[in-house]
Structures are given as structure tokens and as C-alpha cells.
C-alpha positions in Angstrom: -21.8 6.3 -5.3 -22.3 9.9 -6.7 -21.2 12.3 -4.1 -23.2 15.1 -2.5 -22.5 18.7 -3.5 -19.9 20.3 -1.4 -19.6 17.5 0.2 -15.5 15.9 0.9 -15.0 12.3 0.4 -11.7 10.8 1.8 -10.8 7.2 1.0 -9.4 4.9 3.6 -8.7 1.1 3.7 -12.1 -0.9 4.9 -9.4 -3.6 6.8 -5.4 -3.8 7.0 -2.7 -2.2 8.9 -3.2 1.0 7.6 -7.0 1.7 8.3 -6.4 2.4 12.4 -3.7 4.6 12.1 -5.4 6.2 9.3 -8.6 6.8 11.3 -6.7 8.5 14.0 -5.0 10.7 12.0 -8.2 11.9 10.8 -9.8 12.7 14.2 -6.6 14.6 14.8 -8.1 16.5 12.2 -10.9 17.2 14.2 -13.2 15.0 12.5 -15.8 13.2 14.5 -17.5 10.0 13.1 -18.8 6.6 14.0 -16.4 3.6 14.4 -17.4 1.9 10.8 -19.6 -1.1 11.2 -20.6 -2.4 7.7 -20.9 1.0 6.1 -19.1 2.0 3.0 -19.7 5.6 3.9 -19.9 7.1 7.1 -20.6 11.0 7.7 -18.5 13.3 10.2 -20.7 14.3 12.7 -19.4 17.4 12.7 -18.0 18.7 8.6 -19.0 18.4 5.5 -17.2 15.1 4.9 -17.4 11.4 4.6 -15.6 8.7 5.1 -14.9 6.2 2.5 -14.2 2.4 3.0 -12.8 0.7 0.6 -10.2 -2.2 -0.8 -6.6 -0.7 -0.2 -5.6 -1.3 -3.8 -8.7 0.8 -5.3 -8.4 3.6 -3.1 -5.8 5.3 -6.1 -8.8 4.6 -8.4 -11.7 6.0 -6.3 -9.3 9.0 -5.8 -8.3 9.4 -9.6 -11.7 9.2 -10.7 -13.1 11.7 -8.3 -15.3 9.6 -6.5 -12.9 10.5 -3.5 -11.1 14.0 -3.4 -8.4 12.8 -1.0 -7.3 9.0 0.2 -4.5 7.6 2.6 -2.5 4.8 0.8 1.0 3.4 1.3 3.5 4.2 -1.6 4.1 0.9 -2.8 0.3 0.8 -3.7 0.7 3.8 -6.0 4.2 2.6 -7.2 2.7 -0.9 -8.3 -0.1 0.8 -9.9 2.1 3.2 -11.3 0.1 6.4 -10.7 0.9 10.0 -10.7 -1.4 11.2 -8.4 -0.6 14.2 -6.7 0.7 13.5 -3.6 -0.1 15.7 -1.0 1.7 14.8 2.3 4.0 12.2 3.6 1.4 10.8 7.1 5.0 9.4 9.5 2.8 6.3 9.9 2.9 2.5 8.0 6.3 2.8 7.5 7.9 -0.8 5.9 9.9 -1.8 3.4 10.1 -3.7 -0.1 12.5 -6.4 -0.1 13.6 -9.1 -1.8 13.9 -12.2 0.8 14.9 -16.0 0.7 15.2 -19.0 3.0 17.8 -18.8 5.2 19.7 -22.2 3.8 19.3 -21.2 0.2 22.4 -20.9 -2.4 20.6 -17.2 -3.3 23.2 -15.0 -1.5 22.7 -11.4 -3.6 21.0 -9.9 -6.5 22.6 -11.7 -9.4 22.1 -14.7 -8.1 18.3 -14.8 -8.8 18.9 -15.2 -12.7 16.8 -17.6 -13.9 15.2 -18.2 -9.9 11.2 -18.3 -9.1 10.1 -15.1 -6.9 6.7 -15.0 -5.6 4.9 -11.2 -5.0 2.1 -9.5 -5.0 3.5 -6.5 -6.5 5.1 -7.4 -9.9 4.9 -4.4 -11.4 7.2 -2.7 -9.0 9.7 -6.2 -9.0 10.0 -6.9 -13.1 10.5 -2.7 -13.6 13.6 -3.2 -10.5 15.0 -6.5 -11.9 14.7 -5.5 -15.8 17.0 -1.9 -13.9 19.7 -4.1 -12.3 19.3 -6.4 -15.8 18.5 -9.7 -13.6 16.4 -12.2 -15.3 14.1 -14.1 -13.1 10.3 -15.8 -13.5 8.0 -13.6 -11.3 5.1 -15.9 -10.1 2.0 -13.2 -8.8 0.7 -14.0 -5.6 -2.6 -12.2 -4.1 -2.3 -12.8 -0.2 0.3 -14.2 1.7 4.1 -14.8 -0.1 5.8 -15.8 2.5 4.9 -19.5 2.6 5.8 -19.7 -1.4 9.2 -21.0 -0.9 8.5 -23.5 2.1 6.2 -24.7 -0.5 8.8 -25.6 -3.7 6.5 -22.6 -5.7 9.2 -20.2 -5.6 12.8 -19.8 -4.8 12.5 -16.1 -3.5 10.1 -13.1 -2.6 9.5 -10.0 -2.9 7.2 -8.3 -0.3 6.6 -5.6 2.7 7.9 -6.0 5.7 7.7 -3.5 9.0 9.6 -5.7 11.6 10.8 -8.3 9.8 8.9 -10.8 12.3 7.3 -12.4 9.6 10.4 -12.9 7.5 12.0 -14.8 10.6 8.9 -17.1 11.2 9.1 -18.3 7.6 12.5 -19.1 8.2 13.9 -15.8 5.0 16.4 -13.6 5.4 17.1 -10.0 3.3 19.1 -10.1 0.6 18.0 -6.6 -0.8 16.4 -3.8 0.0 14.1 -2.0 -3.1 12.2 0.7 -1.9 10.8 2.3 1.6 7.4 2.9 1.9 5.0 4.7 4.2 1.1 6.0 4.1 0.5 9.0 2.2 -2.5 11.8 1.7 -3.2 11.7 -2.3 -5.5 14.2 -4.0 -7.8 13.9 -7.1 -6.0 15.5 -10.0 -8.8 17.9 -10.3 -10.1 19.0 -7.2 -9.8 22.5 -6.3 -9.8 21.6 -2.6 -6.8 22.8 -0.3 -5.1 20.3 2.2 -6.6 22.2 5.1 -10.2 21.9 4.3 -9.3 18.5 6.2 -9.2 20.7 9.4 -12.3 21.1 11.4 
């Protein structure tokens, strides 16, 4: 995937909630390019760039590696990878939250009370470095896909996990207990690109 001289590569999810949004805000750039089909890479029509589709949680690494200059990614992907990239601009859209969530009936009321619980995620990185801060002890069972069901299930007593409306929460029958962190999509940067933020600008 070696990248043509003087050519920009910007890194965008290949499927998920952030890959429309993160589309348009490109042609509000002035990019023009081809609604992606199977492509991995797809030309503008009209710059020097291409577009790269890939796995949400690898865009950090295509960007850190400089295989993309530039990438949109929500927060909490960086903060469960725990990377430093250079963070270029805050993009208003994908907003959610992290939170910590349980069945509505369950004895869980706050914080504390998840000592020695189950929570389900799929970002335990960013849940163990919270829980070992507020000095809560708790198993955290990793989940790749959907937590929600964990509990109605007997595999956990609580999750942690994004949530925009909180429609989700309420279909699976959780309520919020606590709020960890806000997220929303950002423009990230390869450490060692020269390249200014306007060069995105047609």
C-alpha cells in the first residue's frame, strides 16, 4: 500500500457511523470522489488525494505509520489505543459518550458499587485505567461487538460502552450510572508529515 509521491492519503472508516458524516465533511473540502464500492482506495477526481477505507480501530495505525497523512477517528478510539497523535481539529460531528450502564432492576446503584461486579466492553483499556483512578475493583470481561446484550445474558453485571441517544441503552432494558468521558470525530495527523491542515482544501 506504498503511497504515490506527492500524493495525500486520508484515512476514513470503510463501514460505521462515522464513515458518512466523515465523507461529507470531506466534499465540503471540495474534494470530489466516487461513492466507495469495494475499493480500499479511491482517487479525488479533482486533488492530489486519496481516500482510504479502512477498519475504524486501525485508522490511528495507518496514520502513525504514514501510510495515511491524515484520518478522521472518534476519541475514544485513540484513548483506548492510547495514542498521542497529533490531533489536528475537533470535526462537531459523532458526538457520544462513554458510560458505564446497568439493568434497570439491578442492586448497582453508583460507582462503588461495582467492586467485585462483571462489566462487559469493548474498550478495556479506557475502563481498567478509570476504575484503577476512582480505586474500584471490578472483572472487566472484553467484548468485540455488541455489549449491550451481556447482562440480559448472566455474562456481566454491567457495561461500559458509547452511546449517542441512549436508544440502545433503553431497548436493553440499562440505565446510566456514570458518565466517563465525551467523545466526538477528530482530524489526526502523521507525527511526521510536513503537510498543513489546509492542503485538505481544494
Amino acid at each position: 500500500m506504498n503511497k504515490a509521491k506527492n500524493k495525500i492519503r486520508i484515512a476514513v472508516q470503510n463501514k460505521g457511523r462515522l464513515m458518512e458524516p466523515s465523507l461529507a465533511y470531506l466534499k465540503k473540502c471540495g474534494l470530489k470522489f466516487a461513492e466507495n464500492g469495494r475499493n480500499l482506495i479511491v482517487p479525488c477526481k479533482n486533488s492530489d488525494t486519496e481516500i482510504l477505507f479502512v477498519r475504524n480501530s486501525d485508522i490511528p495505525e495507518y496514520v502513525r505509520y504514514g501510510v495515511a497523512d491524515f484520518g478522521i477517528v472518534g476519541k475514544n478510539v485513540l484513548m483506548e489505543k492510547e495514542n498521542n497523535l497529533k490531533k489536528v481539529q475537533e470535526l462537531d460531528f459523532g458526538k457520544c459518550s462513554l458510560v458505564i450502564a446497568v439493568p434497570k432492576n439491578s442492586k448497582i446503584k453508583k460507582l462503588t458499587d461495582l467492586d467485585h461486579e462483571r462489566v462487559a466492553t469493548s474498550y478495556p483499556r479506557i475502563l481498567k485505567n478509570f476504575l484503577k483512578k476512582q480505586r474500584v475493583s471490578a472483572s472487566i470481561i472484553e467484548i468485540r461487538g455488541s455489549v449491550e446484550i451481556c447482562p440480559s445474558l448472566g455474562l456481566a453485571d454491567a457495561i461500559f460502552d458509547i452511546t449517542q441517544t441512549g436508544r440502545t441503552l433503553k431497548e436493553n432494558g440499562l440505565k446510566v450510572i456514570e458518565k466517563v468521558a465525551d467523545s466526538q470525530a477528530v482530524l489526526i495527523q502523521n507525527p511526521n508529515s510536513n503537510l498543513s491542515y489546509e492542503n485538505l482544501f481544494v
